[in-house]
C-alpha positions, 0 to 999 in steps of 0.5 A: 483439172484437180489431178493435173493440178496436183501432178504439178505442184508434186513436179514444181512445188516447193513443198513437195519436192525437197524439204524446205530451209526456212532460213532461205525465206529470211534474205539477209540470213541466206547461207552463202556457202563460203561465197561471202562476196557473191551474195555482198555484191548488189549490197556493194554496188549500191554502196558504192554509188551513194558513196559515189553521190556524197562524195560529188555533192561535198565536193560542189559544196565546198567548191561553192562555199571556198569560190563564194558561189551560189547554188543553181536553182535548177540541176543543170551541167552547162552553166550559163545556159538558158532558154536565151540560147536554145536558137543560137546554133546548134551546140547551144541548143544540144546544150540546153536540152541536155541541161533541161530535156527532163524538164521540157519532155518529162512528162512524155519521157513518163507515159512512155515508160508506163506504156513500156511497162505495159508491154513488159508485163501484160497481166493484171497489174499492167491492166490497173496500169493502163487504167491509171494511164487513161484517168491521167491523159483523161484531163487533158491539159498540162495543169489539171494533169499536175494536180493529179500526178502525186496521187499517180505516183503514190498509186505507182508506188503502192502497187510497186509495195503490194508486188514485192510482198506478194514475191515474198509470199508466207514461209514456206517453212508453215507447210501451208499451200495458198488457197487458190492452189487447194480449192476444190476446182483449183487455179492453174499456173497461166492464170496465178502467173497472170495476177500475179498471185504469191505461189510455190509451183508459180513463183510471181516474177521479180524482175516485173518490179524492176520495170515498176521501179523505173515508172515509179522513178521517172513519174517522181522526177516529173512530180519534181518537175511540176513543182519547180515549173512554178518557182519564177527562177527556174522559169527564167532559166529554162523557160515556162512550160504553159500550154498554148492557148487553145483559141488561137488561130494558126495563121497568126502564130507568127505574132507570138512566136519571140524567134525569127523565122526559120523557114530561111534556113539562115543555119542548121539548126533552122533545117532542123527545126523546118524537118521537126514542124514542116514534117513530122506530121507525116512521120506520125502518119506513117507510125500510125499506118505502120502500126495498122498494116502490121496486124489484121485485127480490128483495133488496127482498123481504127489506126487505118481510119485515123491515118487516112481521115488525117491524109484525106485532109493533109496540111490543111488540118495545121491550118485549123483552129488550135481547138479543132486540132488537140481534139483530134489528137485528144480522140487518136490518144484516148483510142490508143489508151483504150487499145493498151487497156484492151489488149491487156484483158485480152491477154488473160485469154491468150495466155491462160485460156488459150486452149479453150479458145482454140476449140470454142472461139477461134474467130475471137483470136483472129479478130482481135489478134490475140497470141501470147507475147509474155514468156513463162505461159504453158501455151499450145505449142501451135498457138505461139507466135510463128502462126501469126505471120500468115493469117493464121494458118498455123494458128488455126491449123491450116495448111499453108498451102491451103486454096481458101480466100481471105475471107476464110483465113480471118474467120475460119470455121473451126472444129468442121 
């Protein structure tokens, strides 16, 4: 191990392959060879879009302050549009969601974004993420979730500063290789590259930043949205974002709902809305399905458990309590929390031990589906993703003609 690592950082290293400039670490000292505009150019483009939103906002602001006009309580681009109109028709109700679609689905627009950066990065710092994500959901209800959201965002922020110094690293200029790289039994560049660890071989990724910046962006609009839902005007405007009342019977839900009833089909947006609530039950089950049938691991027989208790029941279970209903979405969701947060240990292995996997474990890899899905990782050529299509057989270096049964492909003996 000692001299594959040395024979590596002879071959990748920064130190050792050219003589270092230290005014290359100093980024606003980079020597542009001549080239002033190519180095200018992202310092240019965000200077143009703040010049872009001051010169729109003095605009809206003498345009109200010569029209007498007041500012809206809330950012919207239809004025005059509120959740009066959103059963109008159509065109009011596309209206109004391009007006308040942040206000009434940022919280979902957040989770989703979290879990895309779980799957964009799937190292360690995708792990505390998806930690996060499970103390969030872990309260449940839509209030006790706000109170906890600041310190979401602040810790989405800390990691989001922590990742940026560690991409900067120390001065390469000092001469001065980092501990895990002159220890006596040293790291190897797939586990520096999975903690995300500062390394001249293994230069930590900028771009996974990128992805912590859009979470961080979206989980501060919605910081922003938990306090705006409280102010009565914006209330008013775009309507309240109070849960439902979770003792209710949905037999007579009819008495609580404002609007008429949409099952008479009396315009289109009355078929929309019968497709939306009569079937997009069955279009989760089928996701839910989908996503248990694509892979042959254990985590996706939890998706066929929950798929099929949900159909042996069908229709009925929206005729439940509304209790008994959440608590089963509440278990689907959590089990889907866990899956993210497991997957992302697991990924430690497949891609910074997959050799050793290979020769010890090999039925641990079947069983829990485990490849590398991140690119940058030296793995086994063998052991990337074009075995996994066929139960394994390229994985595991079977023949794909080979006679054996299922039982055999999904926990072969390896090594006999």
């Amino acid at each position: 191990v000692l001299r594959g690592n040395m024979v590596e950082l002879l071959r990748r290293s920064v130190l050792y392959i050219e003589p270092v400039d230290p005014v290359y670490w100093c980024g606003a000292l980079r020597k542009c060879e001549g080239r002033i505009l190519p180095c200018l150019r992202n310092h240019l483009m965000v200077l143009g879009l703040l010049v872009f939103e001051a010169t729109v906002q003095r605009h809206q602001l003498y345009f109200r302050l010569h029209n007498n006009l007041k500012p809206p309580p809330f950012s919207i681009i239809f004025q005059g549009i509120t959740r009066q109109h959103l059963d109008h028709g159509v065109l009011p109700c596309i209206k109004y969601f391009i007006n308040f679609c942040f206000y009434k689905f940022g919280l979902e627009i957040s989770l989703i974004v979290a879990v895309n950066v779980i799957g964009q990065r799937m190292d360690f710092y995708a792990l505390l993420h998806s930690c996060a994500l499970l103390a969030v959901l872990s309260r449940r209800r839509r209030k006790a979730i706000g109170e906890v959201w600041p310190k979401y965002c602040c810790f989405t922020a800390g990691l989001m500063v922590l990742q940026y110094m560690l991409c900067i690293g120390i001065p390469p200029a000092l001469c001065v290789d980092y501990p895990w790289r002159t220890a006596v039994h040293p790291l190897t560049s797939n586990i520096i590259k999975w903690f995300y660890l500062p390394d001249f071989a293994m230069r930590p990724n900028p771009s996974f930043i990128f992805y912590d910046h859009l979470l961080l962006l979206s989980s501060s609009l919605q910081w922003q949205v938990f306090e705006e839902e409280n102010r009565a005007a914006v209330r008013l405007l775009a309507g309240d974002n109070v849960e439902i009342s979770r003792s209710l019977d949905p037999c007579s839900f009819n008495q609580f709902i404002p609007v008429n009833n949409f099952l008479h089909c009396r315009c289109y947006l009355d078929m929309v809305k019968v497709f939306v609530f009569s079937y997009f039950f069955w279009l989760v089950l089928c996701l839910i399905f989908i996503t248990g049938t694509t892979r042959i691991n254990i985590f996706c027989l939890g998706y066929l458990v929950a798929c099929f208790y949900f159909m042996l029941f069908g229709g009925s279970v929206l005729m439940q309590p509304v209790r008994y209903i959440l608590r089963l979405w509440d278990w689907l969701i959590g089990y889907t929390c866990f899956v993210i947060a497991m997957k992302n240990l697991l990924s430690l292995g497949s891609c910074a031990y997959l050799d050793s996997l290979l020769k010890n474990c090999c039925w641990l890899i079947q069983a829990f589906s485990m490849f590398c899905t991140i690119k940058g990782y030296d793995v086994r050529k063998s052991a990337r993703g074009r075995g996994r299509h066929r139960l394994g057989c390229d994985l595991f270096h079977c023949p794909p003609g080979t006679k054996e049964g299922l039982p055999q492909l999904l926990l072969p003996l390896c090594g006999v």
